[in-house]
C-alpha positions as CSV (number, residue, x, y, z in Angstrom):
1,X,54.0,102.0,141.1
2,X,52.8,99.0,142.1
3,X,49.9,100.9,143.7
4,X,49.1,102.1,140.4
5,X,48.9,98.7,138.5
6,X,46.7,97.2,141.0
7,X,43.8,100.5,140.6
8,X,44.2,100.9,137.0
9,X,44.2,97.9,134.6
10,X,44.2,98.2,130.8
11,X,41.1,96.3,129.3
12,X,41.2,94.8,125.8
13,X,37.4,94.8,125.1
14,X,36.4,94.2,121.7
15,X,35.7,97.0,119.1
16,X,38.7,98.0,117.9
17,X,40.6,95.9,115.0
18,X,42.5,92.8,116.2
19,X,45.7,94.3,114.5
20,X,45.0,97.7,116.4
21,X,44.5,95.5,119.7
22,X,48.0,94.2,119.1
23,X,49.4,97.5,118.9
24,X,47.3,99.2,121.7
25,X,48.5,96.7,124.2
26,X,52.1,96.6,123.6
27,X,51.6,100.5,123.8
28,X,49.8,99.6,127.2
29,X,52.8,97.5,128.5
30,X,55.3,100.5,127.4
31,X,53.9,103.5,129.4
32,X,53.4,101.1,132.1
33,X,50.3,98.7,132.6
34,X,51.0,95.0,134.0
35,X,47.5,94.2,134.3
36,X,46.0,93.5,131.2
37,X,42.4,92.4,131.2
38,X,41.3,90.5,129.2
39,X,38.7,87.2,127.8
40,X,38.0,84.1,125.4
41,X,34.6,86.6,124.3
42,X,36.3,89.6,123.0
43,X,38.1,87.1,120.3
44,X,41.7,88.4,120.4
45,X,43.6,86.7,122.9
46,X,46.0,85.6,120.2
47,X,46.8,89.1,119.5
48,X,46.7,90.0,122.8
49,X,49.2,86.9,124.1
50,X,51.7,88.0,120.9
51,X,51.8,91.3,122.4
52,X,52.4,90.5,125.6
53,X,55.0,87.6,124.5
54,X,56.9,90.1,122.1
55,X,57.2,92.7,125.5
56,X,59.2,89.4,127.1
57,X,60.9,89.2,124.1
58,X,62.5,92.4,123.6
59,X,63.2,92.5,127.6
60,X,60.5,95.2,128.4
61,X,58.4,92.7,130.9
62,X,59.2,89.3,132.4
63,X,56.1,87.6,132.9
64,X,55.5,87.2,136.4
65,X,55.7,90.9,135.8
66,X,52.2,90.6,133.6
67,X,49.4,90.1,135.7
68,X,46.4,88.7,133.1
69,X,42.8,88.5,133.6
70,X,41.5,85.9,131.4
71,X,37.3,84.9,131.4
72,X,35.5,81.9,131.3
73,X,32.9,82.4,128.5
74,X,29.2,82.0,129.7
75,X,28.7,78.8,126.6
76,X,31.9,76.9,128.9
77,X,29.3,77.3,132.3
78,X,29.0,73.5,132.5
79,X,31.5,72.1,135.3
80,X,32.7,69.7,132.6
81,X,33.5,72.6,130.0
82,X,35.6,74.7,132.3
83,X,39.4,73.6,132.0
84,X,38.7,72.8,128.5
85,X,37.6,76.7,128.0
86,X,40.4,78.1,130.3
87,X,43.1,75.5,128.1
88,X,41.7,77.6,124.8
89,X,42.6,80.7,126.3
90,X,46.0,79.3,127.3
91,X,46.7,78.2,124.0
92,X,46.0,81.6,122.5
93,X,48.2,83.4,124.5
94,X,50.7,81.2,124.7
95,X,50.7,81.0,128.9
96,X,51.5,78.5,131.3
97,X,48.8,79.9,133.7
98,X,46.8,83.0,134.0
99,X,46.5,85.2,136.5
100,X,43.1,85.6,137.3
101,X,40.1,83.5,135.8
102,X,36.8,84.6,136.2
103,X,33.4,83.3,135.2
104,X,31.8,86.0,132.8
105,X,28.4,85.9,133.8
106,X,25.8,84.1,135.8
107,X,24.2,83.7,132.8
108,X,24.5,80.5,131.2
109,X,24.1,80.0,127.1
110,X,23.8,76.3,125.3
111,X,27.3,75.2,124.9
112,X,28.5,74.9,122.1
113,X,30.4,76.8,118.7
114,X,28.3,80.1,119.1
115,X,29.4,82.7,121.5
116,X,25.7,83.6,121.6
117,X,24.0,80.5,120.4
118,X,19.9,81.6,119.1
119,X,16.9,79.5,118.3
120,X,14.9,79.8,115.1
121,X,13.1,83.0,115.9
122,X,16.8,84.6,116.8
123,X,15.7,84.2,120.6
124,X,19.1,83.6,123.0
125,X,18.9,79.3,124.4
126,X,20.0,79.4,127.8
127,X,21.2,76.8,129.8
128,X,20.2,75.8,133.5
129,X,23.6,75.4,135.0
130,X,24.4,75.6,139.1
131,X,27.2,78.3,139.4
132,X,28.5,76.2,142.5
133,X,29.2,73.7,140.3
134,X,30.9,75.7,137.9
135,X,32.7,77.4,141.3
136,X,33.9,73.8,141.6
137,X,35.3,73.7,138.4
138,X,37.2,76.5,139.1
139,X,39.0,75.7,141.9
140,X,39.7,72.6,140.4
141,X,41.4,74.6,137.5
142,X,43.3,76.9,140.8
143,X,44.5,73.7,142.3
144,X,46.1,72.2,139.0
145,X,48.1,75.4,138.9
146,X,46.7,76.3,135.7
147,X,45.3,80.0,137.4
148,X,46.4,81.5,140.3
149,X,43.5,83.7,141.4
150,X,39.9,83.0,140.4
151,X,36.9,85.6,140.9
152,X,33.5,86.4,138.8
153,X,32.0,89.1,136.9
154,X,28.0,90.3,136.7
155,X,27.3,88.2,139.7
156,X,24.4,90.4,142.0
157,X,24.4,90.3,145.9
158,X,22.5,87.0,145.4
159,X,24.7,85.1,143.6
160,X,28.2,86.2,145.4
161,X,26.2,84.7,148.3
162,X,25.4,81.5,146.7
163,X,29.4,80.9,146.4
164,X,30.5,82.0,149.7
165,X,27.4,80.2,151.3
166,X,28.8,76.9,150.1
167,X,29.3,73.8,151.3
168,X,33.0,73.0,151.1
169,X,34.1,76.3,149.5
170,X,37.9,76.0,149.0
171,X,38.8,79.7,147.6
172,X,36.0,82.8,147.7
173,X,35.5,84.7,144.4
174,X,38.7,87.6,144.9
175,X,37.1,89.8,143.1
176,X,33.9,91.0,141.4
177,X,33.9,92.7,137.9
178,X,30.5,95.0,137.0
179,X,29.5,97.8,135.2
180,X,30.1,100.6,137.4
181,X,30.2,104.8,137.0
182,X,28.8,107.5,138.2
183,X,25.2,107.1,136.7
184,X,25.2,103.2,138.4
185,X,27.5,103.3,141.5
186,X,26.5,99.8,142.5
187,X,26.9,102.0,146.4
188,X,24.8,98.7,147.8
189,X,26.8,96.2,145.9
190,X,30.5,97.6,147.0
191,X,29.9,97.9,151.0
192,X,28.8,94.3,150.3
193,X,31.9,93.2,148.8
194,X,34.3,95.0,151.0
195,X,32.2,93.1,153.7
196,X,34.0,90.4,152.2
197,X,37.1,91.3,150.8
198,X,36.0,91.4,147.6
199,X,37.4,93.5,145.0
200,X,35.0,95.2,143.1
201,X,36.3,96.0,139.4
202,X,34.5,98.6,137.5
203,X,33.7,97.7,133.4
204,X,32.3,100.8,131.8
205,X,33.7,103.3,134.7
206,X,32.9,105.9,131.6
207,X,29.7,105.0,130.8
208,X,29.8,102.7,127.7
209,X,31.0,101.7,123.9
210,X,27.5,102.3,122.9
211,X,27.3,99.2,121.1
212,X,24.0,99.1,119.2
213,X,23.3,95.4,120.0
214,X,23.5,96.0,123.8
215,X,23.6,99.8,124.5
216,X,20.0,101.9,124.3
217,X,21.1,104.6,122.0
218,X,18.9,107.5,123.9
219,X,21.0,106.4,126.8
220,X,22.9,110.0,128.3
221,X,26.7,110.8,127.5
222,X,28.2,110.0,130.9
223,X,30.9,112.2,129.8
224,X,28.7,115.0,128.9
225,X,27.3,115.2,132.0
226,X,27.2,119.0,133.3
227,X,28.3,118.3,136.9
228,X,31.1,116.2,135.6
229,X,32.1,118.9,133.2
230,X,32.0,121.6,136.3
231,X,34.6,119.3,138.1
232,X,36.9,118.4,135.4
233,X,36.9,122.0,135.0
234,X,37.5,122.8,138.4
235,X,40.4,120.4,139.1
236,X,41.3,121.2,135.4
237,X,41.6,117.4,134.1
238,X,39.3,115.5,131.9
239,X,35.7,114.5,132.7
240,X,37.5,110.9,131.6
241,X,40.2,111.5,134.4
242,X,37.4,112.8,137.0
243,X,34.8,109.9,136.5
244,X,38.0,107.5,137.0
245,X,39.2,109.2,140.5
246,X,35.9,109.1,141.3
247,X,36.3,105.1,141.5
248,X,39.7,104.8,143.1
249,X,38.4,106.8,145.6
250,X,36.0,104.2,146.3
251,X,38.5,101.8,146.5
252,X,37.0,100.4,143.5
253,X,39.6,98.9,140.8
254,X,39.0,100.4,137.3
255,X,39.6,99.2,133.9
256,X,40.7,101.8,131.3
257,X,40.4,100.9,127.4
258,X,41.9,103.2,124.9
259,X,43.7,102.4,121.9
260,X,45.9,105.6,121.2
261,X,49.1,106.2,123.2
262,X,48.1,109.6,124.6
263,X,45.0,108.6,126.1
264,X,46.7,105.4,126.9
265,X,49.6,107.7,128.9
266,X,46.4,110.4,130.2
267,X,45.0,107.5,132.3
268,X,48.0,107.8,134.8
269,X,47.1,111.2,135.6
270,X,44.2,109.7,137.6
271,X,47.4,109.9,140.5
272,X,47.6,113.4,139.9
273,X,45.1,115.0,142.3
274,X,42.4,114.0,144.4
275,X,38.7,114.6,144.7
276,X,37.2,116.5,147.9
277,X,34.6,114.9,150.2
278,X,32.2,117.2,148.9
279,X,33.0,116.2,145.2
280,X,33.0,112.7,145.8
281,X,29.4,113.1,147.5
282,X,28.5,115.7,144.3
283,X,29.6,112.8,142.0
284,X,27.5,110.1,144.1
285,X,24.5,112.1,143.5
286,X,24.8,111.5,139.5
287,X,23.3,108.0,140.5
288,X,20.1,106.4,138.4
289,X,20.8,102.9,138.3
290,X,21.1,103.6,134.5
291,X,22.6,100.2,133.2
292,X,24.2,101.0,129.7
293,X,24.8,97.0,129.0
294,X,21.6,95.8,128.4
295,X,22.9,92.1,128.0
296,X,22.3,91.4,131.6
297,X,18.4,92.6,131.3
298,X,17.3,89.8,129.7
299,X,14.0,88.5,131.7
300,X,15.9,85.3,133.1
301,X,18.6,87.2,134.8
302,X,17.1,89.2,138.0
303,X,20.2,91.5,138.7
304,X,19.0,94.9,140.2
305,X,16.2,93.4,142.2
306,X,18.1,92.0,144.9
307,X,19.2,94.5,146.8
C-alpha cells in the first residue's frame, strides 16, 4: 500500500464548493489516500485541515500517517514573505509542519492581498524576485522544522538548474510538480529530473478543468481522444484509468482530483493491469506540447523554449 500512496496522491484543486472539498477529502482519506495535495491558492486549506483533523479524530489516520503537500503562493516569492506564507497555511490547517512545501511558480506577482494582483488596464504586476533567494527561504523554513520536504512546481529545465547550480545549496528541490499527459509528456523534462532524483509530479495527468480564465476552450478532450479510447477499450478500464497508468509507468507521480466516492475509489484500479511496451510507445505518440494551463504563457515566463 504504501507503494500506492506514494504514485497516486489526491489533489484538492479549486472548483468544486469548499463544503464539497471537505467532504471529498475525508472521502479521500476513507478509501485510502495519505497524500493529500494541496495550497494557500486553491483557498480551502481550512476545509481541507478540518478534514483531515476530523480523520485523527475519529481514529481513521494518525498524522504522521498524512503526508501533505502545502504551496508557497507566487505573491509570498520575496525571501522575506516565505515563513510568514507557509505560517498561514499552518494556521489553516491546523499543523505543526507540513510535509512537503513547494514554491508554486517561478513566476513572481506584487505581493500583497491579491492572489493575482492587476494594474489599471487589468494587466498582471509582476515582481523581479531571484528564486535562489526564495530557495533560501525555504530551507530556512526546512531547518526550523516547520516542513520536512521542500521541492517546486512550473519550474523549466532552466530554472531547476538555477537551484541545483547554487552556491551553498543545502537541500535540492525533491520534487517537480507540472502539467503533464499524454498530449504534453514533458519526455525532455522527466529524463532530466530523474538525472537528478527528482520526482516529477504530474498536475492535469487528464488533460484539464477547462477553466475559462486559463484553459483555450477549442483546446481537444484528452479523454476523447480515439487512441485512448481504443486502449481503454482494449484493457477494458477507463480512458481516465489508461491516461493515469500511462504516467506511473513513467515513474512519474500523479495527482488524481475527483470529488464523488466512486471515482474517488476507481483511481485505485490504476494497480489493476499494466500497459504493454507497445502501448506505452502508442500513448507517447499522442504528444503536441499542447499546454492546457495557459497561466504559464504569459510573455515574461519562457517555459517551453528551453529545452
Amino acid at each position: 500500500s504504501d507503494f500506492r500512496i506514494k504514485c497516486v496522491q489526491f489533489t484538492t484543486k479549486k472548483n468544486v464548493p469548499k463544503s464539497k472539498c471537505e467532504e471529498a477529502v475525508k472521502v479521500a482519506i476513507e478509501v485510502g489516500y495519505r497524500h493529500i495535495d494541496g495550497a494557500y491558492l486553491y483557498e480551502n486549506e481550512k476545509e481541507v485541515g478540518r478534514a483531515i483533523q476530523e480523520k485523527i479524530a475519529d481514529g481513521t489516520v494518525k498524522r504522521e500517517n498524512i503526508f501533505y503537500t502545502g504551496k508557497l503562493w507566487s505573491t509570498f516569492n520575496a525571501p522575506e514573505m516565505v515563513s510568514s506564507a507557509l505560517e498561514k497555511s499552518l494556521k489553516s490547517l491546523q499543523f505543526d509542519y507540513i510535509d512537503l512545501y513547494i514554491i508554486h511558480t517561478p513566476l513572481s506577482l506584487k505581493s500583497g492581498d491579491d492572489l493575482f494582483p492587476v494594474d489599471g488596464n487589468g494587466k498582471l504586476i509582476f515582481d523581479n524576485v531571484d528564486l535562489c533567494a526564495t530557495w533560501e527561504a525555504m530551507e530556512a523554513c526546512k531547518d526550523a522544522g516547520l516542513v520536512k520536504s521542500i521541492g517546486v512546481s512550473n519550474f523549466n529545465r532552466r530554472q531547476l538548474e538555477m537551484i541545483l547550480n547554487k552556491p551553498g545549496l543545502k537541500y535540492k528541490p525533491v520534487c517537480n510538480q507540472v502539467e503533464c499527459h499524454p498530449y504534453l509528456n514533458q519526455r525532455k523534462l522527466l529524463e532530466f529530473c530523474k538525472s537528478k532524483n527528482i520526482v516529477l509530479v504530474a498536475f492535469s495527468a487528464l488533460g484539464s478543468h477547462r477553466d475559462e480564465r486559463w484553459v483555450d476552450q477549442s483546446s481537444p478532450l484528452l479523454l476523447e481522444d480515439p487512441i485512448l479510447n481504443a486502449l481503454a477499450k482494449k484493457y477494458n478500464q477507463s480512458p481516465a484509468l489508461v491516461a493515469l497508468r500511462y504516467q506511473l509507468q513513467r515513474g512519474v507521480v500523479v495527482l488524481a482530483k475527483s470529488f464523488t466516492r466512486k471515482h474517488i475509489e476507481d483511481n485505485f484500479k490504476v494497480f489493476d493491469f499494466q500497459l504493454t511496451e507497445e502501448d506505452m510507445k502508442a500513448i507517447d505518440s499522442l504528444n503536441q506540447n499542447l499546454r492546457y494551463d495557459s497561466f504559464l504563457d504569459h510573455p515574461e515566463y519562457p517555459f517551453a523554449d528551453d529545452y
